[in-house]
C-alpha positions in Angstrom: -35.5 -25.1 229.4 -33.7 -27.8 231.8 -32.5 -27.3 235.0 -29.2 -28.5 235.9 -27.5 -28.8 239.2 -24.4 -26.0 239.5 -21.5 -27.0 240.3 -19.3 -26.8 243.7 -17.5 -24.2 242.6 -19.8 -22.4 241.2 -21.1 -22.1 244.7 -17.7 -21.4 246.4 -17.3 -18.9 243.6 -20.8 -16.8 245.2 -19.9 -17.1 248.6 -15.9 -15.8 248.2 -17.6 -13.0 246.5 -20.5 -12.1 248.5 -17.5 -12.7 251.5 -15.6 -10.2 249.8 -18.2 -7.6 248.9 -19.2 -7.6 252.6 -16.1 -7.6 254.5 -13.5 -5.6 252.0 -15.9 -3.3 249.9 -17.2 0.0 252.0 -19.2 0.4 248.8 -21.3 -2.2 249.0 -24.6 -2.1 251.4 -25.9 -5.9 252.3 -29.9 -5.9 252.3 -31.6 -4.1 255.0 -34.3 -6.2 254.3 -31.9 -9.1 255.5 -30.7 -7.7 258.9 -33.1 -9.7 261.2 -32.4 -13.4 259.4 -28.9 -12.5 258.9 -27.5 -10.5 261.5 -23.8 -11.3 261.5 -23.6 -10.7 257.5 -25.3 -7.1 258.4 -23.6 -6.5 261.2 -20.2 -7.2 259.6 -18.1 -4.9 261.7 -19.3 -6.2 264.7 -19.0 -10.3 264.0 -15.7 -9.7 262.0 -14.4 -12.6 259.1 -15.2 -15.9 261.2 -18.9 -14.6 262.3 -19.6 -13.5 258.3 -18.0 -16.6 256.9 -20.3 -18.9 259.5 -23.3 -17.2 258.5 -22.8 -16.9 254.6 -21.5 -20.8 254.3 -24.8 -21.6 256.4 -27.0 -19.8 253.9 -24.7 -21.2 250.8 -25.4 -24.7 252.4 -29.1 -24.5 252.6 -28.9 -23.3 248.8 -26.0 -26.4 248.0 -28.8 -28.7 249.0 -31.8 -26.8 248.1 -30.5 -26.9 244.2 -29.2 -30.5 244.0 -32.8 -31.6 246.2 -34.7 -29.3 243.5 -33.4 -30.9 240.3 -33.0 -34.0 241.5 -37.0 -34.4 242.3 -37.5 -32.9 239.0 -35.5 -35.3 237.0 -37.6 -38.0 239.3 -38.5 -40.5 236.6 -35.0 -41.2 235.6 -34.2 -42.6 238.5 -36.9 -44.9 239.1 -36.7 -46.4 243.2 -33.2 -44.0 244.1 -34.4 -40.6 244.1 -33.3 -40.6 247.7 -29.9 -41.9 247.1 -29.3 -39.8 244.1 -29.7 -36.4 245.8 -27.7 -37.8 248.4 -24.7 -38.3 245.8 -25.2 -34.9 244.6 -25.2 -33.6 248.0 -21.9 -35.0 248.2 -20.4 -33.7 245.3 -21.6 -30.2 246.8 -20.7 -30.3 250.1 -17.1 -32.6 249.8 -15.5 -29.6 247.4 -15.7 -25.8 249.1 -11.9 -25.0 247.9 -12.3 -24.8 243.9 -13.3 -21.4 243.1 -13.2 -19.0 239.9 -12.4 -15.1 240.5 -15.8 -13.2 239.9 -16.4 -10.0 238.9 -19.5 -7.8 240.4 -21.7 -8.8 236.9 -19.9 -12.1 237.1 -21.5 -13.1 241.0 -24.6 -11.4 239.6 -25.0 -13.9 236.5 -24.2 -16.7 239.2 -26.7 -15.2 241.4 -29.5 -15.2 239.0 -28.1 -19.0 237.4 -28.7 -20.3 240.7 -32.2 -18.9 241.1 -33.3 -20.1 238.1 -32.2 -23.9 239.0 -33.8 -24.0 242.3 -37.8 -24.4 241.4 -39.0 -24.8 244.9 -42.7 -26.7 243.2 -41.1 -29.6 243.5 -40.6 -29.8 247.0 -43.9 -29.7 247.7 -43.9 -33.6 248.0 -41.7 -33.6 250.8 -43.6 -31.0 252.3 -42.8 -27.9 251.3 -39.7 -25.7 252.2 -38.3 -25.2 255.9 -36.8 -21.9 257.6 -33.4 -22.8 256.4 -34.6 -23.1 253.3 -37.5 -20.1 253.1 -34.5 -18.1 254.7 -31.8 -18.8 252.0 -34.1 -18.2 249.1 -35.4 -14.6 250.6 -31.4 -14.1 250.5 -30.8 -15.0 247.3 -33.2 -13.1 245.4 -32.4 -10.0 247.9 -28.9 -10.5 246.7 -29.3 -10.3 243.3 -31.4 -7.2 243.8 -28.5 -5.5 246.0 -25.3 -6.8 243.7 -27.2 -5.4 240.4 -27.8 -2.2 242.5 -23.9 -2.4 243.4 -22.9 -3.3 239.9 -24.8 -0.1 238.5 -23.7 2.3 241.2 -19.6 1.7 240.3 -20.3 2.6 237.1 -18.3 5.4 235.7 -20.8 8.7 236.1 -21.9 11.0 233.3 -23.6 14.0 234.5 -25.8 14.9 231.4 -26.3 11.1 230.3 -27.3 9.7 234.1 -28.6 13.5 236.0 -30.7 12.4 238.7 -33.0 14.7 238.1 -34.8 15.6 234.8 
């Protein structure tokens, strides 16, 4: 299958989600595996809106460029002499649009969650040496998020005793 670079929005659309799920939804437990790389997201109460929305468009950054760097090298033969240039447009287009957004539902962020993953195939950053701690740190998040939301997303649904008993 290709790869493609996702759009602004669909990034916007992930972090107003993730946003949400953390600062409005008691329901919703953000990685303990994430506390010591992402302290203000786990710590929510604490750091408030402003420390949440720092941290989470930090991370959401790292993964902007991450996918349009990712793609772009892969796609390296068609353009011959401006690979640097080209992930520098797409860059661009990523970073110059963080108000168009789409509404997402839990399954919805999750699908976006796991779309993004699959874009970003960090092999081909191994000819610009490899990923940094931005970048190592972003990934761990978004495969930890995709592990919590689908935990999330099976937790609100409606409970059947006799169909989904915890014990057999």
């Amino acid at each position: 299958m290709s790869s493609f670079i996702c759009s602004a929005k669909h990034f916007n659309s992930i972090e107003n989600k993730i946003s949400d799920l953390i600062l409005f939804n008691s329901n919703f437990s953000f990685p303990y595996s994430l506390k010591n790389e992402f302290d203000k997201m786990y710590n929510s109460r604490h750091y408030g809106q402003i420390g949440v929305k720092e941290e989470l468009s930090g991370v959401m950054d790292s993964l902007r460029s991450l996918n349009a760097t990712c793609v772009t090298l892969q796609y390296k033969s068609h353009y011959q002499g401006r690979v640097d240039t080209e992930i520098k447009k797409e860059k661009e287009t990523l970073f110059n649009d963080k108000k168009t957004t789409k509404s997402l539902t839990t399954i919805g962020l999750y699908n976006a969650l796991r779309c993004l993953s699959y874009q970003i195939e960090t092999e081909h950053l191994e000819e610009l040496g490899g990923m940094g701690e931005d970048e190592n740190k972003a990934m761990l998040f978004l495969e930890a998020m995709i592990n919590s939301v689908a935990h999330f997303a099976l937790s609100c649904l409606p409970q059947n005793d006799s169909d989904n008993a915890w014990s057999l």
